[in-house]
TIMI-2910 file (N, C-alpha, C, CB; in pm, 1 decimal, decimal comma, always signed):
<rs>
+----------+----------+----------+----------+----------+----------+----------+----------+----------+----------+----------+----------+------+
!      n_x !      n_y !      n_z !     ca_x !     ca_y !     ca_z !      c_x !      c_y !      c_z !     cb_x !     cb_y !     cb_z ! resn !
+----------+----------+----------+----------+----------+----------+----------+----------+----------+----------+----------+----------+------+
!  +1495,3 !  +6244,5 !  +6057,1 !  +1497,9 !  +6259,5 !  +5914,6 !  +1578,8 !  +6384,4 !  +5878,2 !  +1355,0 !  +6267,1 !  +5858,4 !  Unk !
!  +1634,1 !  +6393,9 !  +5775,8 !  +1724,1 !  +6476,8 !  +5726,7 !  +1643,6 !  +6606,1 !  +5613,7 !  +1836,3 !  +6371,6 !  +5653,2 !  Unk !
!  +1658,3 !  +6734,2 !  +5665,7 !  +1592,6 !  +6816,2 !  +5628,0 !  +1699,9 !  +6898,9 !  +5524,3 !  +1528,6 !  +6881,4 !  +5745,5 !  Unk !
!  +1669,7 !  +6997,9 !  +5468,1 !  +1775,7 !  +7082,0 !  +5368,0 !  +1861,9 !  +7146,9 !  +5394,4 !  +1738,4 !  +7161,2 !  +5299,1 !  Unk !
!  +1821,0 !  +7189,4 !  +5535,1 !  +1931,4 !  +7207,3 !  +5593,1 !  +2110,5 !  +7165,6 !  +5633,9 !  +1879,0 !  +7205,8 !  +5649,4 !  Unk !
!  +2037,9 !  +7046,3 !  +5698,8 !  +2102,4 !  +6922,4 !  +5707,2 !  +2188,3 !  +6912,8 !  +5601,2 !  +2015,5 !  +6813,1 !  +5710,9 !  Unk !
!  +2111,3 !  +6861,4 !  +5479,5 !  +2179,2 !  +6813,6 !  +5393,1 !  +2277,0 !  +6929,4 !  +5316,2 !  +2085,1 !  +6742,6 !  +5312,6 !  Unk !
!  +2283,2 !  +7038,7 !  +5338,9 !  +2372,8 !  +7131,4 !  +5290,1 !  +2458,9 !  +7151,2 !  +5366,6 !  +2330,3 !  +7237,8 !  +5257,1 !  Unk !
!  +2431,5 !  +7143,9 !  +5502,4 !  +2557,3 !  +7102,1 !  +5586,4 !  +2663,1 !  +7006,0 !  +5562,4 !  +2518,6 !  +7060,9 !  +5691,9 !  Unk !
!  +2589,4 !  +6904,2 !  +5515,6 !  +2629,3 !  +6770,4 !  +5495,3 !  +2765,8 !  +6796,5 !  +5366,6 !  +2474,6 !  +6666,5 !  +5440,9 !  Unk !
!  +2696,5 !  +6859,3 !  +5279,1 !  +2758,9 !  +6900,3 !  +5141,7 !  +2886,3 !  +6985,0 !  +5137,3 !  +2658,7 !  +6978,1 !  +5065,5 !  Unk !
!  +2874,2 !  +7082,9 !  +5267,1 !  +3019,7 !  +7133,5 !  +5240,2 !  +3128,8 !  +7052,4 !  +5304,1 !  +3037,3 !  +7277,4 !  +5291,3 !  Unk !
!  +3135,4 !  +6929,1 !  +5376,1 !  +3201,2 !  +6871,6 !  +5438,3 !  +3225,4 !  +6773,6 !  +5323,8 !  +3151,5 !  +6839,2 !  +5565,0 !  Unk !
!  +3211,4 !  +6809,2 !  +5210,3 !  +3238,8 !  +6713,6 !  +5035,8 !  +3303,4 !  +6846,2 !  +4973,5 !  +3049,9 !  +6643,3 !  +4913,2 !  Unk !
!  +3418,2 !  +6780,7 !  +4900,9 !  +3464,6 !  +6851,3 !  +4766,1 !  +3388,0 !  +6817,9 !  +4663,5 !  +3600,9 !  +6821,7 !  +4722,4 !  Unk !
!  +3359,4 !  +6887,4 !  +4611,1 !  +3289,8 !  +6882,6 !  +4516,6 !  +3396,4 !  +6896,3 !  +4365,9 !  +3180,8 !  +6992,3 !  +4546,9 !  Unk !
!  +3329,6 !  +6864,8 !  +4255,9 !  +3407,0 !  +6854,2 !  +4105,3 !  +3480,7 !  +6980,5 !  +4111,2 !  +3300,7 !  +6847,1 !  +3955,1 !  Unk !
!  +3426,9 !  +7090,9 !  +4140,0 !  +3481,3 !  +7263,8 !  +4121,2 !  +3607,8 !  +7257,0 !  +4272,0 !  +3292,6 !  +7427,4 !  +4158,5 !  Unk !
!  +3579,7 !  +7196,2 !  +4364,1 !  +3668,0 !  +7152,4 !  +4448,7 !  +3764,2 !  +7155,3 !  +4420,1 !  +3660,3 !  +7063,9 !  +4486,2 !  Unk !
!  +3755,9 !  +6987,8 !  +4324,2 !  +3874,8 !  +6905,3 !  +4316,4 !  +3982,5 !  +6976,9 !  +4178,2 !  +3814,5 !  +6728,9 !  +4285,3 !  Unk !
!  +3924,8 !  +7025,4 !  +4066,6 !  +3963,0 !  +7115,0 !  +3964,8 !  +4090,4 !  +7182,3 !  +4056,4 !  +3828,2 !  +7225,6 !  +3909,0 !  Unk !
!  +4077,8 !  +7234,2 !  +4161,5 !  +4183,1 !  +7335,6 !  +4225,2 !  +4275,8 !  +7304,8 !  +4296,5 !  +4139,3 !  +7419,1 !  +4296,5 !  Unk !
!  +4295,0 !  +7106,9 !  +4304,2 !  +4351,7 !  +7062,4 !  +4378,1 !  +4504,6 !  +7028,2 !  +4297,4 !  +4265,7 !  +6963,1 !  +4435,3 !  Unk !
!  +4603,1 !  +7034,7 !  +4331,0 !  +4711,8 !  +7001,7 !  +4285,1 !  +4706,8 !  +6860,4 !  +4227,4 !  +4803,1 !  +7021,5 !  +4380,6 !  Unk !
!  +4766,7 !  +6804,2 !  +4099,9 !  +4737,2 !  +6687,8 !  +4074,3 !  +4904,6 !  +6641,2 !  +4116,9 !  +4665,9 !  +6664,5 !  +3915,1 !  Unk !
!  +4865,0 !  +6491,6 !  +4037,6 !  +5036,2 !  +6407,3 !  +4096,0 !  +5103,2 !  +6480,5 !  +3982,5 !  +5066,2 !  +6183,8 !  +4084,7 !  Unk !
!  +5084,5 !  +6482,3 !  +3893,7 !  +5185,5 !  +6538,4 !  +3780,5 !  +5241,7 !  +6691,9 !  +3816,4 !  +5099,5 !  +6545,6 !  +3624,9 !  Unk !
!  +5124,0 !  +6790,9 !  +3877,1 !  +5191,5 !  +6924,7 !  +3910,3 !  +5283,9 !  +6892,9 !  +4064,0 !  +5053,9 !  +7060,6 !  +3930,7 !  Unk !
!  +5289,7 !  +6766,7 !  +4074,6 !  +5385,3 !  +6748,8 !  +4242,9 !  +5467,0 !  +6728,3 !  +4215,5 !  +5372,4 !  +6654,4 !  +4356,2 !  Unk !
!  +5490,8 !  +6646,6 !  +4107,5 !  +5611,5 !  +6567,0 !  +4051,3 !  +5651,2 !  +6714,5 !  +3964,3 !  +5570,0 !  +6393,8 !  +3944,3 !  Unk !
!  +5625,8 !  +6774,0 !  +3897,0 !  +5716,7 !  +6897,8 !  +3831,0 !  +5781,9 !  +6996,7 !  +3907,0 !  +5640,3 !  +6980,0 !  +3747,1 !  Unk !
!  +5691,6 !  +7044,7 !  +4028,1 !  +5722,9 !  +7102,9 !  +4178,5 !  +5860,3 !  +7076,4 !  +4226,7 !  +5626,9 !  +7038,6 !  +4289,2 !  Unk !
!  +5854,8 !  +6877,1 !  +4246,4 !  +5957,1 !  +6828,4 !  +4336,7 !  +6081,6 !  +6864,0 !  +4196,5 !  +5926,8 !  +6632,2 !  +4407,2 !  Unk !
!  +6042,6 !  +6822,5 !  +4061,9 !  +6194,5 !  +6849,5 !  +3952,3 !  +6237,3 !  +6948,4 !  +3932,7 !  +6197,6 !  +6821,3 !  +3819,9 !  Unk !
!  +6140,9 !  +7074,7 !  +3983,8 !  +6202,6 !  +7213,0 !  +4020,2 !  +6270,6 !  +7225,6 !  +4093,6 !  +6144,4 !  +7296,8 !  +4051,6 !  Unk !
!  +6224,8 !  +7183,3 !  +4223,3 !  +6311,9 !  +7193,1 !  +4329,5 !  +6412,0 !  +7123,0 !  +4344,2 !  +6263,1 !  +7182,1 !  +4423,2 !  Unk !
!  +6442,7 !  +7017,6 !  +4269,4 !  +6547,4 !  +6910,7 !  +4313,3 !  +6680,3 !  +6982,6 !  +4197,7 !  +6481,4 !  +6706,7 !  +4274,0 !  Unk !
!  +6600,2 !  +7034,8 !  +4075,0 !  +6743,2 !  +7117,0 !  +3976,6 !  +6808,3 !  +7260,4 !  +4050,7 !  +6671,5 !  +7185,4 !  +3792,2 !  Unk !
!  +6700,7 !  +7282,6 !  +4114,0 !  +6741,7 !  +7407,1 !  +4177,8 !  +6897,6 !  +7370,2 !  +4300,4 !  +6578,1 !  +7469,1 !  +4269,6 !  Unk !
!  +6795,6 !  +7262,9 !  +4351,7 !  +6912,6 !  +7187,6 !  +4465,9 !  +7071,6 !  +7193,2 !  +4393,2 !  +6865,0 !  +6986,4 !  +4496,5 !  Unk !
!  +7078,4 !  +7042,6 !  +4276,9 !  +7165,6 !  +7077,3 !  +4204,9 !  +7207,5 !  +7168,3 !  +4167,9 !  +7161,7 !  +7046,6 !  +4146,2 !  Unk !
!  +7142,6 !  +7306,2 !  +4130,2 !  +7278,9 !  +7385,0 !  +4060,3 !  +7334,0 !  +7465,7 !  +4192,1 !  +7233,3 !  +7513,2 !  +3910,5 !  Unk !
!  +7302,0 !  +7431,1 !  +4295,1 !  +7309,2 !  +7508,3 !  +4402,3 !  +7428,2 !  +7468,5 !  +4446,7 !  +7204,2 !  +7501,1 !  +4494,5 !  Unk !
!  +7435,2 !  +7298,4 !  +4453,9 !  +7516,0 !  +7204,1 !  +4510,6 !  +7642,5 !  +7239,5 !  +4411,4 !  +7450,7 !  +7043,0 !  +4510,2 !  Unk !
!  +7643,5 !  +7253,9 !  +4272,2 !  +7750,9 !  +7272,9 !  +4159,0 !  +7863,4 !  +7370,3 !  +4250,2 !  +7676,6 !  +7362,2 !  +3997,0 !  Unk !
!  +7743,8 !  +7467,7 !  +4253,1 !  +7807,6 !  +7616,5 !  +4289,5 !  +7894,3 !  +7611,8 !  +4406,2 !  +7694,8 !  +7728,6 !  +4324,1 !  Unk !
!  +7855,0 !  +7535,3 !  +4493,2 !  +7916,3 !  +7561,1 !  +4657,6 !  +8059,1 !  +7467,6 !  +4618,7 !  +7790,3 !  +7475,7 !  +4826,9 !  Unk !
!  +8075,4 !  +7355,3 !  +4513,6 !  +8138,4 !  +7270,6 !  +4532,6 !  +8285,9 !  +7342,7 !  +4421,8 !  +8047,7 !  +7126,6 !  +4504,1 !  Unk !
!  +8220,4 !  +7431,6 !  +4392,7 !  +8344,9 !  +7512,6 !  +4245,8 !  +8363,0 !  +7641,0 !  +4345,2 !  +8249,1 !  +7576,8 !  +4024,1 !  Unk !
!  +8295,4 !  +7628,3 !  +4438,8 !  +8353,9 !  +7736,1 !  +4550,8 !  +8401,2 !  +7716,3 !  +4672,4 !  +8272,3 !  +7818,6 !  +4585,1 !  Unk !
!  +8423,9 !  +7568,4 !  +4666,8 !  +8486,6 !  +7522,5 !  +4779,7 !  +8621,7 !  +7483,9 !  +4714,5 !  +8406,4 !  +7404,5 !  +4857,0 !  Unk !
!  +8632,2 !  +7436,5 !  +4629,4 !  +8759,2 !  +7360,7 !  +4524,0 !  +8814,6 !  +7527,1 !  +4510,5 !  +8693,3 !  +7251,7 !  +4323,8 !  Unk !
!  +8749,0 !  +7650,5 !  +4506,4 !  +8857,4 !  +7739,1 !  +4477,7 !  +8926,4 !  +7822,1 !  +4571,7 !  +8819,2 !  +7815,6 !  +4393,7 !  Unk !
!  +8823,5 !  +7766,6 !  +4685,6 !  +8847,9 !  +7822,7 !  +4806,9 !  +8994,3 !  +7767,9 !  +4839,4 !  +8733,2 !  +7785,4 !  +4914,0 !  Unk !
!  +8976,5 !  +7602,4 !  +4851,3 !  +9076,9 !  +7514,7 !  +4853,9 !  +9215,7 !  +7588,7 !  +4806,9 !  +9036,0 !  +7395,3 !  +4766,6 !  Unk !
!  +9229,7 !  +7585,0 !  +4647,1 !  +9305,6 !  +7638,0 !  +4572,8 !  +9449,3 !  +7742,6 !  +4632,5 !  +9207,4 !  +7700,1 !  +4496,3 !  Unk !
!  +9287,6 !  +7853,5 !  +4664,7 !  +9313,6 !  +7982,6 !  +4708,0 !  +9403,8 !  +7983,1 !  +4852,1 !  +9171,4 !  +8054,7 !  +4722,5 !  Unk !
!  +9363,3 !  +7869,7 !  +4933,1 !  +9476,5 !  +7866,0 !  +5019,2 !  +9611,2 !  +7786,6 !  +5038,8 !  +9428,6 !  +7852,2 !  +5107,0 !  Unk !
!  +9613,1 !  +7696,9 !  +4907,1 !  +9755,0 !  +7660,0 !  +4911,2 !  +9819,4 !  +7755,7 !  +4824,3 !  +9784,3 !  +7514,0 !  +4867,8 !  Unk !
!  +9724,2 !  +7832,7 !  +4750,4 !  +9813,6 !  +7911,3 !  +4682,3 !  +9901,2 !  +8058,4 !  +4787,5 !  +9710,5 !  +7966,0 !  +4550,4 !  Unk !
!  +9798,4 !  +8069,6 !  +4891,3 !  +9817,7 !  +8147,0 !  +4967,2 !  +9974,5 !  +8108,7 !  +5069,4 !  +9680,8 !  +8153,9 !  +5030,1 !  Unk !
!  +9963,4 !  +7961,7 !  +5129,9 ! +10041,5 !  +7883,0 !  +5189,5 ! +10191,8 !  +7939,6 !  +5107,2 !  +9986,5 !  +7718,1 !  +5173,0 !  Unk !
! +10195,5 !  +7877,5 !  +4973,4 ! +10280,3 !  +7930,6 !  +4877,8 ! +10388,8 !  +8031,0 !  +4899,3 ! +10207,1 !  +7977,6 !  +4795,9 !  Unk !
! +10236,0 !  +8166,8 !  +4864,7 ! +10322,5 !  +8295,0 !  +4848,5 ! +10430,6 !  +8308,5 !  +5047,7 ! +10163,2 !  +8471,1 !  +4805,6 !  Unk !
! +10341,1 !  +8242,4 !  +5114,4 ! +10370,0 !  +8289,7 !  +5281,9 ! +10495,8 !  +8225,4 !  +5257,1 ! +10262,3 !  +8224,3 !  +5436,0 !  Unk !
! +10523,2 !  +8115,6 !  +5204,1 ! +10704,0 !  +8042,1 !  +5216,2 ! +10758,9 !  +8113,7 !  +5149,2 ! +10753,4 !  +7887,1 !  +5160,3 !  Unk !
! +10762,6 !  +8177,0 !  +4975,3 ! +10826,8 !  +8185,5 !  +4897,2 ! +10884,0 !  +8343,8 !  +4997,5 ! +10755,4 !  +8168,1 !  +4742,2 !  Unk !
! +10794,6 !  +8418,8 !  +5074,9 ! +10809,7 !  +8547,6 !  +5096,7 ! +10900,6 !  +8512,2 !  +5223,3 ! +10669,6 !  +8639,5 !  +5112,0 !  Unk !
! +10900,5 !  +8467,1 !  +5327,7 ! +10948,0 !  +8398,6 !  +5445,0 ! +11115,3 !  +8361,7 !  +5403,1 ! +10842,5 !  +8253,6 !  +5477,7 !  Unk !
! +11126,7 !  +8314,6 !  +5272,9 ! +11247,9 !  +8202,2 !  +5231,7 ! +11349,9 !  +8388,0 !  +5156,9 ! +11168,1 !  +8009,7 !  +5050,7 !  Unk !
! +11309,5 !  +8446,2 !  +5107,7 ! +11302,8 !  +8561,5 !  +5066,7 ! +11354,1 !  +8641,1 !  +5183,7 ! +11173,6 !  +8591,5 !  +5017,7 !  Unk !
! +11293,3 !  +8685,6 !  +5238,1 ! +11308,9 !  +8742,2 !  +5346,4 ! +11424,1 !  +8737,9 !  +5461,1 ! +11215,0 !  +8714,5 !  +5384,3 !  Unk !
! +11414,9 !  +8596,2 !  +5486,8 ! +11505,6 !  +8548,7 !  +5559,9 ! +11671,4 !  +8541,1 !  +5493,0 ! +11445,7 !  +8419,7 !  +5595,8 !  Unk !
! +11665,9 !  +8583,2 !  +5336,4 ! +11756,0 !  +8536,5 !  +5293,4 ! +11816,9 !  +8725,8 !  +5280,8 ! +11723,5 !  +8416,1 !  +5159,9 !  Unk !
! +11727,6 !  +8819,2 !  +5270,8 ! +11754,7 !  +8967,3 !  +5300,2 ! +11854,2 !  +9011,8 !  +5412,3 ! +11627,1 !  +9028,0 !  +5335,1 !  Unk !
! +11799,8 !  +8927,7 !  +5554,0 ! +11833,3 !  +8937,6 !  +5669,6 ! +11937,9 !  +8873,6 !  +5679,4 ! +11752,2 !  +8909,2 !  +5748,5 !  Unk !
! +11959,3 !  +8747,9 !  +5638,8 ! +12110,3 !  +8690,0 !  +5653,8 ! +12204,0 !  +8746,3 !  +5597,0 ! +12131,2 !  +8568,6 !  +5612,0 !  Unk !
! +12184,7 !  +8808,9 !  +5494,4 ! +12253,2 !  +8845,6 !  +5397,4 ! +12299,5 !  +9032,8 !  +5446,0 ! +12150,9 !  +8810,8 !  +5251,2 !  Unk !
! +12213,8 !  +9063,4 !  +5512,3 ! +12225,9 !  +9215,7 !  +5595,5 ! +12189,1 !  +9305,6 !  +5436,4 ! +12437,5 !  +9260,2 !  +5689,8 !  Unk !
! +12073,4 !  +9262,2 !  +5360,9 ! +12078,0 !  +9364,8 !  +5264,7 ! +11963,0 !  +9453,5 !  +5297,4 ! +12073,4 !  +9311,6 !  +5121,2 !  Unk !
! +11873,7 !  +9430,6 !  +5447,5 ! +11787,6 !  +9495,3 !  +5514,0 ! +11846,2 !  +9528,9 !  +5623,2 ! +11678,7 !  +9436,4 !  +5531,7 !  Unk !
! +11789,8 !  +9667,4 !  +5645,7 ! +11880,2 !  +9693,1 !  +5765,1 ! +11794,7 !  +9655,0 !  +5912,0 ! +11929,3 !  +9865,2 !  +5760,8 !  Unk !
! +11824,0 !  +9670,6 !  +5998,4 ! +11721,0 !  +9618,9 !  +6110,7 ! +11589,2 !  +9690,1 !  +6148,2 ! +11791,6 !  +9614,8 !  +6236,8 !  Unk !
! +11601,2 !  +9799,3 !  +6120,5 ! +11492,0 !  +9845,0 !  +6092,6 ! +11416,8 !  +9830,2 !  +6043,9 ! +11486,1 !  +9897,9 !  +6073,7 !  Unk !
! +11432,2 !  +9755,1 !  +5844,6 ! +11334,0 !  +9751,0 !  +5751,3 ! +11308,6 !  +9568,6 !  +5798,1 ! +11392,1 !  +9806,8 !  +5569,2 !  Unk !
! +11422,6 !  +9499,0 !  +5892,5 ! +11364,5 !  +9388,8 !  +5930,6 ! +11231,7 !  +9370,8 !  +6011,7 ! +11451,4 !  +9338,0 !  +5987,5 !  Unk !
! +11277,8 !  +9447,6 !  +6113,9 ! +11187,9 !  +9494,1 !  +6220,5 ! +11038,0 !  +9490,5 !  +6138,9 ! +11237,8 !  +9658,3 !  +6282,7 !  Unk !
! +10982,7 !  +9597,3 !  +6039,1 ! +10878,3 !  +9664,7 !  +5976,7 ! +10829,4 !  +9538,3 !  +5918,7 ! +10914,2 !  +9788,9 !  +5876,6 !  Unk !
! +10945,9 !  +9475,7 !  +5835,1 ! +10852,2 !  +9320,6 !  +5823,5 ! +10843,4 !  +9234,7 !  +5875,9 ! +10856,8 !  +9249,8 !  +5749,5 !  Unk !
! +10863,4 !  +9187,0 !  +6009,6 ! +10839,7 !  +9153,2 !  +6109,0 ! +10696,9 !  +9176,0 !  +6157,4 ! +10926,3 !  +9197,7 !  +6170,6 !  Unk !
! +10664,4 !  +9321,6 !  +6212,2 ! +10567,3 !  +9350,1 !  +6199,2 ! +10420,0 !  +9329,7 !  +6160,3 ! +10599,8 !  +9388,2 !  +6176,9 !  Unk !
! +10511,3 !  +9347,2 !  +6011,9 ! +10392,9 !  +9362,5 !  +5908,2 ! +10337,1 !  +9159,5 !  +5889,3 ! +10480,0 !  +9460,2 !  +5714,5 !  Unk !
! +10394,8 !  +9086,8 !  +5946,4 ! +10353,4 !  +8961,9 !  +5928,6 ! +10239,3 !  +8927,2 !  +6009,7 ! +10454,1 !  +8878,4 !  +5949,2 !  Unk !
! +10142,6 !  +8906,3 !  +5916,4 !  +9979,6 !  +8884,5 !  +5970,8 !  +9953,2 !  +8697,4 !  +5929,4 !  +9836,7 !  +9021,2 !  +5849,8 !  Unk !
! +10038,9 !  +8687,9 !  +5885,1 ! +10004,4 !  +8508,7 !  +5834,7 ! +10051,7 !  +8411,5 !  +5886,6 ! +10042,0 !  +8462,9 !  +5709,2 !  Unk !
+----------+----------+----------+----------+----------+----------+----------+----------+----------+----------+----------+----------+------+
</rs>
């Protein structure tokens, strides 16, 4: 037979109403997940307007490396650098 003991044992292995009050409902899961999923999005915006400028940034880069190259080369043919200041940009070419 089941004594008071028992049965209060029994009882904390139950949620009780004051329990369940503290339990997350479906509606606070579902606002949770639309937090997290806008957050996702503006996250996703960001990487993608920083990849497109990244992009950008290196044909623009590509660019300046010919226009300076076409330039350059046209200094040297032309002997309006002397070999020295060829030399230095020579050098100085990191691209």
């Amino acid at each position: 037979m089941l004594d008071n003991k028992d049965i209060e044992k029994l009882s904390e292995a139950f949620a009780t109403k004051e329990d369940i009050k503290n339990f997350a409902t479906k509606k606070d899961i579902i606002e949770f997940k639309n937090e997290i999923l806008t957050g996702q999005d503006e996250i996703l915006e960001k990487l993608t307007a920083f990849s497109q400028e990244k992009t950008i940034g290196g044909e623009q880069d590509k660019r300046r490396k010919k226009i300076l190259e076409i330039h350059n080369n046209a200094l040297k043919k032309n002997k309006i650098l002397s070999e020295e200041q060829v030399s230095e940009i020579d050098k100085l070419r990191v691209f």
